[in-house]
C-alpha positions as CSV (number, residue, x, y, z in Angstrom):
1,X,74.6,-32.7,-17.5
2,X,71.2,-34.0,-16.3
3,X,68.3,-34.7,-17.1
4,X,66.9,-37.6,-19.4
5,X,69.1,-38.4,-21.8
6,X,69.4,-40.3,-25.1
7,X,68.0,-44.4,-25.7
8,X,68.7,-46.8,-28.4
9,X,65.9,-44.9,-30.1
10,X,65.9,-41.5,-28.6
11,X,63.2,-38.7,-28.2
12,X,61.4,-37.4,-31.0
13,X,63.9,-36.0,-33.4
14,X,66.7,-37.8,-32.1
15,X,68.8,-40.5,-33.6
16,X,70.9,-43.2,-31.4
17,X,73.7,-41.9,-29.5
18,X,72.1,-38.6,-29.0
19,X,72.4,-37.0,-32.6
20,X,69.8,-34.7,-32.7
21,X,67.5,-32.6,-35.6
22,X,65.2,-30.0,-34.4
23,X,61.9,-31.4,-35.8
24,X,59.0,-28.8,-36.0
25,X,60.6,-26.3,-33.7
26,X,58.9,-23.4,-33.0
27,X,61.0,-19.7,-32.4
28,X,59.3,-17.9,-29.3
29,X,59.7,-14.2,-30.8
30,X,60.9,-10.8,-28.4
31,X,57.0,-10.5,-27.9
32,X,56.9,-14.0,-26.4
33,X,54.7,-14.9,-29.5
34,X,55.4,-18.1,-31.6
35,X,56.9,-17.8,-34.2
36,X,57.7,-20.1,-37.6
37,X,55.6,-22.5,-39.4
38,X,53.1,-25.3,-38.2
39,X,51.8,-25.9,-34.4
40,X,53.9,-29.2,-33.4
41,X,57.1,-29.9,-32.0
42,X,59.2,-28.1,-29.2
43,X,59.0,-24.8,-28.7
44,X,62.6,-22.7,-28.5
45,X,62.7,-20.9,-25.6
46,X,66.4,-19.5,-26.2
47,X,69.1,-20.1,-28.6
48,X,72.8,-18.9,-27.9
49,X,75.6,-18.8,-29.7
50,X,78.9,-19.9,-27.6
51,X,82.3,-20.5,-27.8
52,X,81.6,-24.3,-28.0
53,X,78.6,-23.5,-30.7
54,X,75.3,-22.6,-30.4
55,X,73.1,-23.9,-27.6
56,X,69.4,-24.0,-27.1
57,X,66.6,-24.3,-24.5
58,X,63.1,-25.7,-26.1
59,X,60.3,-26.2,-23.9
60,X,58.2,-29.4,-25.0
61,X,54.7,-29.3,-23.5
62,X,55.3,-29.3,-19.7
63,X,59.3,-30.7,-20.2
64,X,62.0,-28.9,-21.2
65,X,65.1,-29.7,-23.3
66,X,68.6,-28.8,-23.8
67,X,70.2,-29.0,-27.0
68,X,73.8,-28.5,-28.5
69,X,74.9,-28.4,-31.7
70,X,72.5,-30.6,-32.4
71,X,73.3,-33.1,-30.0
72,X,70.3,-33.5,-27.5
73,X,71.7,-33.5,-23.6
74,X,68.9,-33.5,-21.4
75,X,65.2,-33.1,-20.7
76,X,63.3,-32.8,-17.6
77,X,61.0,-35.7,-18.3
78,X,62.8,-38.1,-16.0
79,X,65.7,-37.4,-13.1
80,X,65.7,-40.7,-11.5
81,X,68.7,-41.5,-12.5
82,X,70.8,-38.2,-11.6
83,X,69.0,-38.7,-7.7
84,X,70.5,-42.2,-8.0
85,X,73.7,-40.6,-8.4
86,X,73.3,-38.4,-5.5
87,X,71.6,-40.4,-2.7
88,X,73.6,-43.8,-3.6
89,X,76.9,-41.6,-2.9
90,X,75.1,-40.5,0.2
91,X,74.6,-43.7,1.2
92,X,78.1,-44.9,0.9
93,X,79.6,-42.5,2.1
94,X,80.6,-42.9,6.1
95,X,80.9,-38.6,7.0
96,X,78.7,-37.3,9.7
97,X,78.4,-33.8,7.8
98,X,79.4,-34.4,4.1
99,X,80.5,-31.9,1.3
100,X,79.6,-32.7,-1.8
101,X,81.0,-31.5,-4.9
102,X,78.4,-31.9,-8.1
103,X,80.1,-31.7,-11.9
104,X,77.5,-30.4,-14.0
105,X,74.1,-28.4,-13.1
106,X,72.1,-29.3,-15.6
107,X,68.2,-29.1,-15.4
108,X,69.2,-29.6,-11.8
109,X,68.0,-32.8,-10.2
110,X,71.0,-33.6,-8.6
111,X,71.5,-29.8,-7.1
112,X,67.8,-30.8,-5.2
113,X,68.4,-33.8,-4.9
114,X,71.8,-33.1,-2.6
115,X,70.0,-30.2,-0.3
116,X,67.2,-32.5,0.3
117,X,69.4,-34.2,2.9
118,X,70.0,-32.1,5.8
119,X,73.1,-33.6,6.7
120,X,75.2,-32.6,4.3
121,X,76.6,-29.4,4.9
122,X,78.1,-27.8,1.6
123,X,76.9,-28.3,-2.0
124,X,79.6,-26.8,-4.7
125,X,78.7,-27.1,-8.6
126,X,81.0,-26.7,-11.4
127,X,79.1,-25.8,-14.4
128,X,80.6,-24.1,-17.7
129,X,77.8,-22.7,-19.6
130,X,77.0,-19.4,-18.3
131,X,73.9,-19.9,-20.3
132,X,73.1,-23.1,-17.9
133,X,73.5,-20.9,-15.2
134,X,71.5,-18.4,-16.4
135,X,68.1,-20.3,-17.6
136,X,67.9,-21.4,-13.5
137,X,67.1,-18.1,-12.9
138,X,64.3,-18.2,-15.3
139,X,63.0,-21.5,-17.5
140,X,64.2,-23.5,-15.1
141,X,64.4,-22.3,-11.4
142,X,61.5,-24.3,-10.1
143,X,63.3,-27.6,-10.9
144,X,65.9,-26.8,-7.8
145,X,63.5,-24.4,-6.6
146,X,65.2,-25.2,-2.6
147,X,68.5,-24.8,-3.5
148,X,68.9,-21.0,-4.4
149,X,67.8,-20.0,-1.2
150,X,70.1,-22.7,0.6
151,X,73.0,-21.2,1.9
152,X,74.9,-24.5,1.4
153,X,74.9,-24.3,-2.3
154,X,77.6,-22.5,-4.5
155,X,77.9,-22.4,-8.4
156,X,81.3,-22.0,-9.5
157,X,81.3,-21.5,-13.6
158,X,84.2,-23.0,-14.5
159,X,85.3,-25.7,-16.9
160,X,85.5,-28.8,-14.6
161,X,88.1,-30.4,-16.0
162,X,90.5,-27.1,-15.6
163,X,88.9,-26.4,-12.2
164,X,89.9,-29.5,-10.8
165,X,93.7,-29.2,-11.7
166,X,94.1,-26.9,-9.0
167,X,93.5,-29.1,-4.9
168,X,90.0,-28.7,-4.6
169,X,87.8,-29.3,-1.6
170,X,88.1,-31.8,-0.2
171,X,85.3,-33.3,-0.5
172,X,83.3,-36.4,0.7
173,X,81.3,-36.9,-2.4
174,X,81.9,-36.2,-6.2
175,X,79.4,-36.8,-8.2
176,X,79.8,-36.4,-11.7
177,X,77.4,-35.7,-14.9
178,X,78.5,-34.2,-17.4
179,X,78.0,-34.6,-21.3
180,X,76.6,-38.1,-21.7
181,X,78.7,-39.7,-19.4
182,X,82.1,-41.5,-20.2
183,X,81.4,-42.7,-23.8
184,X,78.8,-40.0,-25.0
185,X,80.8,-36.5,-24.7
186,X,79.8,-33.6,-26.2
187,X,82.7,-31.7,-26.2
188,X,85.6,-33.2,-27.0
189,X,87.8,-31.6,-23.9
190,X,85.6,-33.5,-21.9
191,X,86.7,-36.7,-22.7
192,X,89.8,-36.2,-20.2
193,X,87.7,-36.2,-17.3
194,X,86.5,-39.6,-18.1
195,X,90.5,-40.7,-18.4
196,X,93.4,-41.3,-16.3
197,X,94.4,-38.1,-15.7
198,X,90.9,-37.1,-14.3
199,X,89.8,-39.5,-12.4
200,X,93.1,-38.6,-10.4
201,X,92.3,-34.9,-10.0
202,X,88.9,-36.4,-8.4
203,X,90.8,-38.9,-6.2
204,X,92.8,-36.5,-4.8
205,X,90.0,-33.7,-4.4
206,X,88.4,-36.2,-2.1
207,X,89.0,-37.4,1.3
208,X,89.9,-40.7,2.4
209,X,87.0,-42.7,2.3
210,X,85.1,-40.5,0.1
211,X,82.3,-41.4,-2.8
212,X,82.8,-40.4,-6.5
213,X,79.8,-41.6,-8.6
214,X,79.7,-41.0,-12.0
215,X,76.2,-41.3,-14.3
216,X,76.4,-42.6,-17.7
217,X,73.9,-43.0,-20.6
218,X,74.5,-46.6,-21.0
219,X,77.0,-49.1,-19.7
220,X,80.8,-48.2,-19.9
221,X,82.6,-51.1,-19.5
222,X,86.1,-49.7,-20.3
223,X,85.3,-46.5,-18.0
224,X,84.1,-48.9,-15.2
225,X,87.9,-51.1,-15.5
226,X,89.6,-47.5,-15.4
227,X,87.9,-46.6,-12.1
228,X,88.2,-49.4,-10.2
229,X,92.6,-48.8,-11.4
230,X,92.4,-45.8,-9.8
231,X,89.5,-46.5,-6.6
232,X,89.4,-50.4,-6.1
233,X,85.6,-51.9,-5.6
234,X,83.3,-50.2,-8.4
235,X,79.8,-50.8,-7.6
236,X,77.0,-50.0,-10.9
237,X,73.8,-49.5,-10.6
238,X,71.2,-49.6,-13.4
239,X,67.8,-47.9,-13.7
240,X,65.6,-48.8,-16.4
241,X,64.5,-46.2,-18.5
242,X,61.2,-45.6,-20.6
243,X,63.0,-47.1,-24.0
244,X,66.5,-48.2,-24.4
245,X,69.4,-48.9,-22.4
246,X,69.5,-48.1,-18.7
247,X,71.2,-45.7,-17.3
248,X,73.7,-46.6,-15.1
249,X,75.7,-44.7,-11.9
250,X,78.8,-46.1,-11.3
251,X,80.1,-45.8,-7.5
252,X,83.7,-46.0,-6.2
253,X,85.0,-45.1,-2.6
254,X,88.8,-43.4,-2.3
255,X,90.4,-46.5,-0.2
256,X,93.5,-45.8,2.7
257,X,95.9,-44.1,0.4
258,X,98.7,-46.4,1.5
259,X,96.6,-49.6,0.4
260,X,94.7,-47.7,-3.2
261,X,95.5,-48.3,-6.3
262,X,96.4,-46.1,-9.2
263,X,97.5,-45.7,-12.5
264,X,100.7,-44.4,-13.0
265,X,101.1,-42.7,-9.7
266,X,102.8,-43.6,-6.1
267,X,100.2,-44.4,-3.3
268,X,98.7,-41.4,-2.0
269,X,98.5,-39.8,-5.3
């Protein structure tokens, strides 16, 4: 996911580590008229029940918000951070023409942040919530406004972490977002991307030489020793956020498969 996400203290409503209690919310009725009591607080724009529980869109002034189960995700009040993601991969990554694979829509800062830069040539993003999906097309489709019309750009709904066990791309950049990073999942299936086993299904969907970054909440030291088993030279950057910890992007390149080192697995793997 994208977007802003939780601090040491959190938005309003939100306690540390992204526990979140809808405060004041407002219901948006069928008529578009406001419902509930009281004239503060975020507005709900939707409210879905899914498989994984229910999941809700508020609107907050001029920002937006993402909710589930109670667990605040993302707003659109800041994206720095999810950019970061995407142009330091770009950066590091040596392809004339690169391909980049993005793990999580989100509000979708790094979807326009990725077809801002003519050369890369194909934008894929794995997103699971149909719901996600859907508010672009509404609520949200002026954040990525570019990339719907970019012929470059295709969604794929699909559980990531199931995608990716089939050979995918591959690709010259992975950049990945979703939940709150390595040590703040949502979802508990999640998790496995963060671990051995998927951090080698994002190895091997990329080329030789090719970026993964990764965005986290805060720092994740034990995530950052696990990448650099399975890529070598991890490289974190940190931007400063309003309140709170930093966020941090953490970058690794997929090294000669005869010289990289892995967990577990033969070279090459």
């Amino acid at each position: 996911m994208t977007g802003t996400r939780p601090s040491s203290t959190g938005p309003a409503g939100t306690e540390p580590g992204g526990k979140s209690e809808p405060v004041g919310e407002r219901e948006l009725g069928g008529t578009g008229e406001l419902g509930g009591a009281g004239h503060n607080g975020p507005v709900v724009l939707e409210r879905v029940a899914t498989r994984r529980g229910e999941l809700a869109l508020r609107r907050s002034g001029t920002d937006f918000e993402i909710i589930s189960n109670g667990v605040f995700l993302m707003d659109t009040r800041d994206g720095r951070s999810e950019r970061v993601m995407v142009t330091a991969a770009l950066a590091l990554c040596s392809a004339a023409a690169p391909r980049v694979l993005i793990c999580g829509l989100g509000v979708g800062f790094a979807l326009a942040e990725a077809v801002s830069h003519a050369r890369v040539t194909r934008v894929d993003v794995a997103e699971i919530s149909t719901e996600v999906i859907g508010w672009h097309a509404t609520h949200l489709r002026h954040l990525a406004a570019p990339a719907w019309d970019d012929g470059r750009v295709h969604v794929i709904n699909a559980d990531v972490v199931a995608w990716l066990a089939q050979p995918r791309g591959p690709y010259d950049v992975v950049c990945v977002d979703v939940d709150n990073g390595p040590e703040w999942t949502v979802w508990d299936a999640n998790r496995a991307l963060y671990g051995d086993e998927g951090l080698r299904r994002i190895r091997e969907s990329l080329r030789p030489g090719g970026v993964v970054s990764v965005w986290s909440a805060a720092e994740a030291p034990a995530f950052e020793d696990r990448l650099r088993r399975h890529f070598g030279g991890v490289h974190a950057h940190r931007i400063p956020v309003s309140r709170g910890w930093p966020d941090v992007v953490y970058l690794a390149e997929r090294g000669d498969p005869r010289t990289a080192r892995t967990t577990g697995h033969p070279p090459g793997r």
